[in-house]
N, C-alpha and C positions, 0 to 999 in steps of 0.2 A: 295688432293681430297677435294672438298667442301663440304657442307651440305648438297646440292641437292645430290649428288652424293652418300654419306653416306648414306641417307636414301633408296637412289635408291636401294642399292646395301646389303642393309640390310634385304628392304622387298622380294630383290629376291630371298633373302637363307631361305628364311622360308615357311617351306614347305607351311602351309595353307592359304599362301598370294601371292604365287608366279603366281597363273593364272590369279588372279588379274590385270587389267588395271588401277593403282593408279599413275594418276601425281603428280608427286611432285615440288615446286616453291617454293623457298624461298626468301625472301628480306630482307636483314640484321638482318639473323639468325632468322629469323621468318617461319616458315614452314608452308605452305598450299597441305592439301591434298587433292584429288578432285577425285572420284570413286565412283564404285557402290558395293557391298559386302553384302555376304548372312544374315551377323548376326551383333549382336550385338557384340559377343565376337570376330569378326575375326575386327570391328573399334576400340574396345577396345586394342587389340591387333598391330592396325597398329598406333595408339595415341602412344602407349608406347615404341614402337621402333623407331620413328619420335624425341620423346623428350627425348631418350638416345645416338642418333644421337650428333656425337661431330659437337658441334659450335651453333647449334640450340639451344633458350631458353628456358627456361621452365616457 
């Protein structure tokens, strides 16, 4: 599984991110994530699951 995938498949098990429409794009372990979201705490939230994402940098 790749990076993209990783994070794909991370933000959809969590609950408060899951209705979420967040793409994810990565190019050599670098992650972009591109959505719109109600708070603060739900991009704080998707930042910290993206960079514990294996392969991706931090």
């Amino acid at each position: 599984m790749d990076v993209t995938e990783h994070v794909k498949t991370a933000l959809h098990q969590t609950d408060s991110l899951k209705r979420f429409d967040i793409t994810v794009v990565t190019l050599k372990g670098d992650v972009r994530l591109i959505g719109v979201l109600d708070s603060q705490a739900q991009i704080d939230e998707t930042i910290k699951i993206a960079r514990a994402s294996d392969g991706a940098h931090t």
